[in-house]
Every structure is written in C-alpha cells, then in structure tokens.
C-alpha positions as CSV (number, residue, x, y, z in Angstrom):
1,X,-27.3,-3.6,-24.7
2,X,-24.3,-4.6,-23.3
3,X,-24.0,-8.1,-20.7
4,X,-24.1,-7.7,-17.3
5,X,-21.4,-9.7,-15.3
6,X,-24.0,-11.7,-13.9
7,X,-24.7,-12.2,-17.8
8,X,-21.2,-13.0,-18.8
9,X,-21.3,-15.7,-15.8
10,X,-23.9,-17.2,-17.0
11,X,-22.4,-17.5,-20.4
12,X,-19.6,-19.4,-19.4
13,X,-21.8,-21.9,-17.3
14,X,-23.7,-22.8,-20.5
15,X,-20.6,-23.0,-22.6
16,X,-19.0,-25.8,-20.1
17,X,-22.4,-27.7,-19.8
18,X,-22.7,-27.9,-23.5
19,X,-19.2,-28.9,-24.1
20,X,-19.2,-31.2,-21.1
21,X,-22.4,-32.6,-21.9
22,X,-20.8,-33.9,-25.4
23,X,-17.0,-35.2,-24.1
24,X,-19.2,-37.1,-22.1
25,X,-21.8,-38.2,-25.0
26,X,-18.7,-38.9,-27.0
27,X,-17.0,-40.9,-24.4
28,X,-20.1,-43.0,-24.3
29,X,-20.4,-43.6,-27.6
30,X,-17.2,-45.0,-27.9
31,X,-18.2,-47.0,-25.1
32,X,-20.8,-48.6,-27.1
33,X,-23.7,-46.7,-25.0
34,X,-24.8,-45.0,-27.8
35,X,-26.4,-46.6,-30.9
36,X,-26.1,-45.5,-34.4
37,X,-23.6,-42.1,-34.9
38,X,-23.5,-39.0,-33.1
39,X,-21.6,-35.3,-34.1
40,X,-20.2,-33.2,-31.8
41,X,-19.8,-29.3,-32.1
42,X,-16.6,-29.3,-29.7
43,X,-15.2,-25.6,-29.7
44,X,-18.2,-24.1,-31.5
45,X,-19.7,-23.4,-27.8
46,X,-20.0,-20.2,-28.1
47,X,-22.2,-19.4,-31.1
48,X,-25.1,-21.3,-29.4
49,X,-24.2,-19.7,-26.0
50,X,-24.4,-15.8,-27.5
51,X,-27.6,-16.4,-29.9
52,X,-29.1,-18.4,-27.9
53,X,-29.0,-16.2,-24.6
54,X,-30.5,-13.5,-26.9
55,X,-33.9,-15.5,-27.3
56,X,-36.9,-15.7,-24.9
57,X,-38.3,-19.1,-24.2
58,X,-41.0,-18.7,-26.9
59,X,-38.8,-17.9,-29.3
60,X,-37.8,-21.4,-31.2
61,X,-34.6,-22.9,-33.2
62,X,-34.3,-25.2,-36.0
63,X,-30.6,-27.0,-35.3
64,X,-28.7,-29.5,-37.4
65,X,-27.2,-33.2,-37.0
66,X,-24.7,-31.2,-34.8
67,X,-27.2,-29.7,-32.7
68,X,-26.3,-30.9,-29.0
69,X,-24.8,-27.6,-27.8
70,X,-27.7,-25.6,-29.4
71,X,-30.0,-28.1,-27.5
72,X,-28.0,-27.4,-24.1
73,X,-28.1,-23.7,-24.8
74,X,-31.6,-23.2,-25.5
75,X,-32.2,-24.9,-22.1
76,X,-33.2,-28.7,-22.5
77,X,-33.1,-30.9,-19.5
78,X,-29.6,-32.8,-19.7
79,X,-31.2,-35.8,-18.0
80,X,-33.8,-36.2,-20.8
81,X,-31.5,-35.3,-23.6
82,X,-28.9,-37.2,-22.8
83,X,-31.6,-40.5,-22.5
84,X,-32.7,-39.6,-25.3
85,X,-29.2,-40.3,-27.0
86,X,-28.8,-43.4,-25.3
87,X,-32.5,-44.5,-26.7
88,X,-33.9,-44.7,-23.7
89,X,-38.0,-44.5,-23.0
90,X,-37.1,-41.3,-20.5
91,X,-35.4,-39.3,-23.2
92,X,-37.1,-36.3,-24.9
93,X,-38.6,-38.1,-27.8
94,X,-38.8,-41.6,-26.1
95,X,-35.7,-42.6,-27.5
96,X,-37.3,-42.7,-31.3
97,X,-35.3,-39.6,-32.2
98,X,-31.7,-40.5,-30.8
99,X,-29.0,-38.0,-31.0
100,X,-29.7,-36.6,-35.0
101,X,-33.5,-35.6,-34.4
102,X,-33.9,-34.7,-31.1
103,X,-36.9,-31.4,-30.2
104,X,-38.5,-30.6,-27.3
105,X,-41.6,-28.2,-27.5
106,X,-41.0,-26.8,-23.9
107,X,-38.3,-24.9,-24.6
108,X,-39.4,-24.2,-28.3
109,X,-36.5,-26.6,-30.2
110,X,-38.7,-27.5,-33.2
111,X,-36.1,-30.3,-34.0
112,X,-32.9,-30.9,-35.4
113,X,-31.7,-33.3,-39.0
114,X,-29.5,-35.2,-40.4
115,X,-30.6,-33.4,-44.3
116,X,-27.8,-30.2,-45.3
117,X,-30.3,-27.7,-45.3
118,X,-33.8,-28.8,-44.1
119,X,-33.8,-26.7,-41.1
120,X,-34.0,-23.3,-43.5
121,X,-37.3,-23.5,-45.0
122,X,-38.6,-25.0,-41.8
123,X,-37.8,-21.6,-39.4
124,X,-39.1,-19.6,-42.3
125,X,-42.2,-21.3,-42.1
126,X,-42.3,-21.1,-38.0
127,X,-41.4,-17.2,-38.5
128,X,-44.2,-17.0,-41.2
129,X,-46.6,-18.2,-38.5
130,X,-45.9,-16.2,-35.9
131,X,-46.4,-12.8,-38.4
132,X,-49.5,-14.6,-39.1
133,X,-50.3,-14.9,-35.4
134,X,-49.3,-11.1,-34.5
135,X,-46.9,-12.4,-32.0
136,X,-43.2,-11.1,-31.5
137,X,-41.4,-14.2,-31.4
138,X,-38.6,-14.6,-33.0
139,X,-37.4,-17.7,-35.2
140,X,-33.7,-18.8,-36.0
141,X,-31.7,-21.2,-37.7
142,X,-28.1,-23.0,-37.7
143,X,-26.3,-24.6,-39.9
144,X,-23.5,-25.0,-41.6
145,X,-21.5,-23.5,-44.4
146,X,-22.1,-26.6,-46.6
147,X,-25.9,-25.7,-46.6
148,X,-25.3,-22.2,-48.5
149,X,-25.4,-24.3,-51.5
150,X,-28.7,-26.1,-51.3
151,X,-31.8,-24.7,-52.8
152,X,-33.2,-24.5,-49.9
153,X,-31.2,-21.7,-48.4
154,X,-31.5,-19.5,-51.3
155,X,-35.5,-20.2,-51.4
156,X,-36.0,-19.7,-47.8
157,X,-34.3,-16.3,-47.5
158,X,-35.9,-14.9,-50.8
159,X,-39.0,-15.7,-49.6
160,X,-38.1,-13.9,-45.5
161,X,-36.9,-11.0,-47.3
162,X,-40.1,-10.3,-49.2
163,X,-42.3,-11.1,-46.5
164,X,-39.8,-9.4,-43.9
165,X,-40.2,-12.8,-41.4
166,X,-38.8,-12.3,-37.9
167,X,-36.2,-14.7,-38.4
168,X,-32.6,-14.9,-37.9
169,X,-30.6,-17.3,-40.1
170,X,-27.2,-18.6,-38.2
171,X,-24.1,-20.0,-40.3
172,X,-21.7,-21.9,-38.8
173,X,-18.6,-21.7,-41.0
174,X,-16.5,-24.0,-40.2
175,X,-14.7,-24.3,-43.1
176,X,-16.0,-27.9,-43.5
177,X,-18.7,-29.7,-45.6
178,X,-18.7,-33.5,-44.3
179,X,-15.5,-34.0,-45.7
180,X,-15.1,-31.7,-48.0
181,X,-13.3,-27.9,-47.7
182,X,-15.3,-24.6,-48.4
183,X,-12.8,-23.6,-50.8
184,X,-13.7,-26.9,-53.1
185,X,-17.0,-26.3,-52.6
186,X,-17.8,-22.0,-53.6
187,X,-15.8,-18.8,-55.1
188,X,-17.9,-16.9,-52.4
189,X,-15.0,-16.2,-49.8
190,X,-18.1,-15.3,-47.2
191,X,-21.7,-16.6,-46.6
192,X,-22.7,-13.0,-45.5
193,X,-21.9,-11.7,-48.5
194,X,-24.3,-13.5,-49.7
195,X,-27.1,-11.4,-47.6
196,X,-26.8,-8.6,-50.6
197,X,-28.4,-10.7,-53.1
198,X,-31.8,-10.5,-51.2
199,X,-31.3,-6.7,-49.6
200,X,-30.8,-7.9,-45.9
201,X,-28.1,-7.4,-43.6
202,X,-25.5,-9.5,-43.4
203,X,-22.6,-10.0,-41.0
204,X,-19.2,-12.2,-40.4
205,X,-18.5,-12.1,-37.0
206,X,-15.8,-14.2,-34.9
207,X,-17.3,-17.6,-33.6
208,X,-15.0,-17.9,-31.0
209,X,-15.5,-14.8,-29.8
210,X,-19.0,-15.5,-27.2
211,X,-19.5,-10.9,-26.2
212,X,-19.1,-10.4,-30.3
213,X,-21.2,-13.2,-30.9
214,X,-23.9,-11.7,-28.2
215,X,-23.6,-8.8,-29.7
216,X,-24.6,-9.2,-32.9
217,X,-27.1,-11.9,-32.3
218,X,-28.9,-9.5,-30.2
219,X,-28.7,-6.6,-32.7
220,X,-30.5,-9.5,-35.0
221,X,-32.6,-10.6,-32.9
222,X,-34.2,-7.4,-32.1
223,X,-34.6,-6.5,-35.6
224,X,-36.7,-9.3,-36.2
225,X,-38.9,-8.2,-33.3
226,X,-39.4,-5.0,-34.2
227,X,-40.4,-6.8,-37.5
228,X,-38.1,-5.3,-39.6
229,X,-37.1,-8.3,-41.6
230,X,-34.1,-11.4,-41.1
231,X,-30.6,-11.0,-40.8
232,X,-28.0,-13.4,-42.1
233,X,-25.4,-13.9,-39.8
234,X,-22.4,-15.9,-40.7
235,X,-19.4,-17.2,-37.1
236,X,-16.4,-18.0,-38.7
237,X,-14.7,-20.6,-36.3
238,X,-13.5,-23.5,-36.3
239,X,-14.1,-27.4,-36.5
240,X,-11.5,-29.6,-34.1
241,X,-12.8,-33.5,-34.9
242,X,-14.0,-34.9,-37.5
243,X,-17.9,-35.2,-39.2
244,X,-18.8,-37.5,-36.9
245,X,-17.4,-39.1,-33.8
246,X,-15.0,-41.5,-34.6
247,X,-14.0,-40.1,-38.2
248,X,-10.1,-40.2,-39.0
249,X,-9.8,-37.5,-40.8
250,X,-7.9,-38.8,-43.3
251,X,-8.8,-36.3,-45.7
252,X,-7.2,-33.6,-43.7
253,X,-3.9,-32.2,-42.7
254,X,-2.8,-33.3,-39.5
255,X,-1.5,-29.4,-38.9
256,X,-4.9,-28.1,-39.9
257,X,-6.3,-30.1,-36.7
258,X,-3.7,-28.7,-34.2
259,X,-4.1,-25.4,-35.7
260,X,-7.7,-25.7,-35.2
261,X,-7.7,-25.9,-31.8
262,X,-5.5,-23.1,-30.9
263,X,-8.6,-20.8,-30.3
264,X,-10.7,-22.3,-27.6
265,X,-13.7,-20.0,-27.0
266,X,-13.5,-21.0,-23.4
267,X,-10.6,-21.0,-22.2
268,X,-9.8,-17.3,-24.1
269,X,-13.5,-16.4,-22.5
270,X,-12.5,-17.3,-18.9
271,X,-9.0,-15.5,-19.2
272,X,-11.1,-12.2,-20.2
273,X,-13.5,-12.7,-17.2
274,X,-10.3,-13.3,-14.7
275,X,-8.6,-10.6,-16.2
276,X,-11.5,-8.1,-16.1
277,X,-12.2,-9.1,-12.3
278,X,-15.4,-10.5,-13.0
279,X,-14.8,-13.5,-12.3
280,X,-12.2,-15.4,-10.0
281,X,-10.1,-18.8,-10.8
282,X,-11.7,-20.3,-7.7
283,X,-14.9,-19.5,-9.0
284,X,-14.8,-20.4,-12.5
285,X,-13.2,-23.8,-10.7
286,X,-16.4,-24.0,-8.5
287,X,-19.1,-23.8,-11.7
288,X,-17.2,-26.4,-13.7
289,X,-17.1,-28.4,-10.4
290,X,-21.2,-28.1,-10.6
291,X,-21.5,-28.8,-13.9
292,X,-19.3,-32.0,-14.3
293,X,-21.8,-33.0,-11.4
294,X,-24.6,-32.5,-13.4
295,X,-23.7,-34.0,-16.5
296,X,-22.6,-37.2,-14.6
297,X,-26.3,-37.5,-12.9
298,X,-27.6,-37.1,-16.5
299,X,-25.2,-39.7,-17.7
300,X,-26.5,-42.4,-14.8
301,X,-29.6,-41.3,-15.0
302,X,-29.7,-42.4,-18.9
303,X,-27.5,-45.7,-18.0
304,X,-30.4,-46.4,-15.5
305,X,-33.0,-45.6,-17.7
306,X,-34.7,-48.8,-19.3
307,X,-35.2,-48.7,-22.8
308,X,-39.0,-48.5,-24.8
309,X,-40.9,-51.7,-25.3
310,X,-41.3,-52.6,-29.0
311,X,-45.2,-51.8,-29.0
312,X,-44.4,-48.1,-27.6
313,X,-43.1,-47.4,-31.4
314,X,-46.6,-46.5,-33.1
315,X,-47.9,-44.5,-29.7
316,X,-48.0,-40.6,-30.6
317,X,-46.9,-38.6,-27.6
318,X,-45.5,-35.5,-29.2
C-alpha cells in the first residue's frame, strides 16, 4: 500500500525531528553538556523514518550505539530522551543509560548498544516470544554493515529462518566499520546477498530514498505478520561524520566526505513533495519552524533537569 500525502507529511516531520534532535545533541556535546561519547546517524534519516512508520506501537526495535534517530522515529518523548543524554534523573533510564543504551518500554524500544552485533540475537529472541505468545507483533533490528561479520548475525538469522520468526533484520550499509571500509572488511559486494544462504528474502534498497525505503519495509513487515518468516533488508547510503562525534577522520579521504553528502534524504524528499504538489515551501518552512521549537524545549528542559543523587544508582525502576 502506497502513502497517503498525509503519510508522506508525516514522514518528513519525523525525518527533521530526528535529525534536528541530533545537530542539537551534537552541538551540546561539544559544549560539554553531554558526558562520555555520543554517534550521530546524520543523513541516514530516512531508513528509521520508512521502517519505522511501518510498525505498530507494540511492535519493538533493537537499535545500535547510533540509535537516536531510530529512537525519534519509533516515537520516544524528545524531552526525556534528550535528558537522558545529558544524564539527567528526568531522562528515560534516569540518566544510567546515557546516549549508547537508551530503551523505553512505552513505545516498545527494547534498547540500544555499544557491542557490533548484540542487538541480532536479541530481536530474534523478542520475535521468538511473540510466536510463542500467538501475537502478531512484529520484531526488527538495525545495524550496521560491520555487524554482518559477527557470529551473532549468522546465528540469529539461521535460527529465524528455521523457526520462520516475525522479524525483520535492518542493515545500514554505510560503507563503514568504525574506521574501517567495507571493502577491507568482506568479498561479499552486498549484505542481501547474504539472505540466500538461509532461504529468505533479501533486498538492497536506496537508504536515501524514504517512499523505497517504506516500501519495502512494509512488504517485510507484513510478511512477518502474516508469519511467513524474516526478511533481510540491506539501505545502502551513506555515512557524512565520523564514528563518533568529534572523530577527524583521518583515515578518510577528504573527497569521500563531500561526496558523501551530496545525497541528502531530506532535502531530495522535500523537493519531490513540492514538486508533486503535496506539499508547499511555506509549509515545509512552517513544520521545521515547529520542530526546531520542540527540540529547543527538550534541550532546556534537559539543561534544567537536575541530575540523580548517588544513592538513586542501585534503585530498579525499569
């Protein structure tokens, strides 16, 4: 099924809260807000906009160290989340998790980490339960192209393949492994050729592209439901900064960068909407208006926010 404009609207207003949301973590991290390290997914925006928009609120995600826009997609409250970067007692997880292991149970984000490859096994495992339970929710998991190569991605998707799990399994090629290239790191050319080795389907589609990305998350998505088994789908795009915020990069060509950046999922979604007539310039202006709003109340309201008292750190609240 196709996205209605009202659809398409909405997909742009949670691709320019997600990316907001992280100029403006970023920012505050150089800043010295922040404590310990934080990684961005600037320009990757539209992945988590398409799958997530596919996925009821019961359906959960397993994200990675890079896992703010998934975490902005899948609907967390940008107040909390961004508190919760900043350590402060109002955040998500009480400021225990910071920005590398943040989850929120109300809007089914079973968590996120800072280990290539841990999320896998642990979406199997939610996808597991729910075939258990009878249920038709639907589990999925990102990460990146340097996790193909772990044990745990081969295990996990063996093992949802023979059990056909109602999960969807999300690679974000970036081309990047930390700091290494893909081509250093496999012969594979594509991770969704990798789908063939345990007889489920598996697709490259563009990353930058948010309706092809929509598109095929939903066709996945919907398999999984109908409990016909995971899909592997691999969104080729690109990565514009570093590992982390703050990285030089001095492992990569300075061209590479630039080049990098030349498709912007945003701005080549918003000149399809204007050019389509769903969407006007003053309008687009007006939502980006609201949402730099809304990510600067979420910014004071985690400045403001005080931060946990040193006897809070053995209280469960999860």
């Amino acid at each position: 099924m196709k996205a209605t404009n009202k659809q398409l609207a909405e997909l742009l207003t949670v691709m320019l809260r997600a990316r907001t949301f992280e100029e403006k973590a970023a920012e505050a991290f150089t800043s010295g807000l922040i404590p310990g390290f934080i990684h961005v997914g600037i320009g990757q925006e539209a992945v988590a906009a398409g799958v997530c928009a596919r996925l009821r609120p019961t359906d959960s995600i397993c994200i990675t160290h890079r896992g703010h826009v998934q975490a902005v997609a899948k609907g967390m409250d940008l107040k909390l989340l961004m508190a919760e970067l900043f350590g402060k007692k109002t955040g998500l997880c009480k400021g225990r998790s910071g920005s590398i292991h943040i989850a929120d149970k109300n809007v089914s984000v079973i968590g996120s980490t800072g280990i290539v490859g841990a999320g896998l096994p642990v979406a199997t495992g939610a996808a597991l339960s729910y075939q258990i339970q009878g249920t038709d929710q639907v589990a999925v998991c990102f990460f990146g192209d340097g996790a193909v190569n772990q044990g745990t991605f081969h295990e996990s998707l063996n093992m949802a393949s023979l059990w056909k799990l109602p999960v969807v399994y999300c690679c974000e090629n970036n081309r990047w492994a930390q700091f290494t290239p893909q081509k250093l790191e496999s012969r594979v050319t594509t991770v969704s050729g990798r789908a063939a080795a345990y007889n489920i389907p598996g697709i490259t589609v563009d990353g930058c592209d948010v309706i092809a990305v929509y598109e095929a998350a939903g066709e996945a998505v919907e398999r999984a439901r109908k409990k016909e088994g995971p899909t592997l789908l691999e969104f080729s795009l690109n990565r514009w900064y570093g590992h982390y915020v703050g990285d030089p990069q001095k492992y990569r060509d300075e061209e590479d960068v630039k080049k990098s950046r030349q498709s912007d999922p945003i701005a080549m979604f918003k000149d399809k909407l204007v050019q389509q007539d769903i969407l006007t310039s003053d309008e687009i202006e007006k939502i980006e208006g609201q949402v730099s709003a809304d990510i600067d109340e979420a910014v004071k309201f985690a400045q403001d926010s005080p931060l946990p008292e040193v006897e809070e750190g053995l209280e469960c609240f999860y």
